[in-house]
N, C-alpha and C positions, 0 to 999 in steps of 0.2 A: 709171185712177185719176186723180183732178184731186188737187194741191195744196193744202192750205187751211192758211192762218196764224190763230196765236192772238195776240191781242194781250192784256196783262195790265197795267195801271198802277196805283199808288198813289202813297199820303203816307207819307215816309218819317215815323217816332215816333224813329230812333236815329240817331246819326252817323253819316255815309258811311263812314266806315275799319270801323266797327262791322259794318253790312250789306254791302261787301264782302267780310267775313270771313266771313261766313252765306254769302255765294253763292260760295267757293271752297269750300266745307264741302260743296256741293250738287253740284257739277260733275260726279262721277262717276254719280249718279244721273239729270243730264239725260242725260250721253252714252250712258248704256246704256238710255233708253226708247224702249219700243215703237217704229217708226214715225214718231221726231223723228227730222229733216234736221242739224237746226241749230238754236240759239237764239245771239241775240243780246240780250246786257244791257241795258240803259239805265238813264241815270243822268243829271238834272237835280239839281245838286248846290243851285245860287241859288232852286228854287224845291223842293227837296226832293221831288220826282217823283222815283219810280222805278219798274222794270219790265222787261217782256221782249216782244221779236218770236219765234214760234218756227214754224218751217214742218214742216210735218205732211207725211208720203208722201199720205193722205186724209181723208177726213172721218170716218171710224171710229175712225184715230189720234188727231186732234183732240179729238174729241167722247169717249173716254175719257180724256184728259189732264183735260178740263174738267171731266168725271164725277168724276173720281179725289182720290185723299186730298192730293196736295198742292194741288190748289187748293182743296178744301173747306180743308185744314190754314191757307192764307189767310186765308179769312173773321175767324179768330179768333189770327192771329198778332199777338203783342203789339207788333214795330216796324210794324206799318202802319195808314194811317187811307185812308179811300174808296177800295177796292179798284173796279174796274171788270174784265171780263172781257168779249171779240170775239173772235168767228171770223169770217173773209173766206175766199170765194174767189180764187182769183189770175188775173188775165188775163193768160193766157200768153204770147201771141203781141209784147203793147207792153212789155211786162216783160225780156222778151226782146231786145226792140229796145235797151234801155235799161237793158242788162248788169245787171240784176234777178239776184241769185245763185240763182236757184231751180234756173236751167238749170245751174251747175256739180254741184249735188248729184246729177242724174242721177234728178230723182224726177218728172219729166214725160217718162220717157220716152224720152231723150236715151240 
């Protein structure tokens, strides 16, 4: 199984304290999906970007994250404007070199 990240951005439409509140609302639903490792938040508050890194055991996990109702539920969610959605593979080996966390999660393999 290779690793594959998702990456997710938008425009935030609501206040930052606002959409944080949305995404501790959501916490329990990332921690218990399929085949996610990890996600990490992101939050550009001065240019109202916001988003997520999330690393996938495979491209199957991925690739139904992307498929599935919370990113389609994206397209049409009222705080955000230009959504974008990536999948990457991970190069393991330089990643690694340069304490990349994929190797603590234990999902190449380790």
């Amino acid at each position: 199984m290779a690793a594959r990240i998702v990456q997710i951005n938008f425009t935030l439409t609501i206040p930052t304290e606002q959409y944080h509140e949305v995404g501790a609302s959501l916490t329990d639903t990332f921690a218990s999906m399929p085949g996610l490792q990890w996600k990490i938040w992101l939050l550009n508050e001065e240019n109202r970007r916001a988003g997520g890194l999330y690393l996938f055991e495979d491209e199957a996990a991925a690739q139904a994250y992307v498929d599935g109702p919370i990113v389609a539920s994206l397209g049409s969610a009222p705080f955000l404007t230009e959504l974008s959605v990536s999948q990457f593979g991970v190069i393991e080996d330089i990643t690694a070199a340069t304490r990349g966390p994929i190797a603590l999660t234990g999902a190449l393999g380790d």
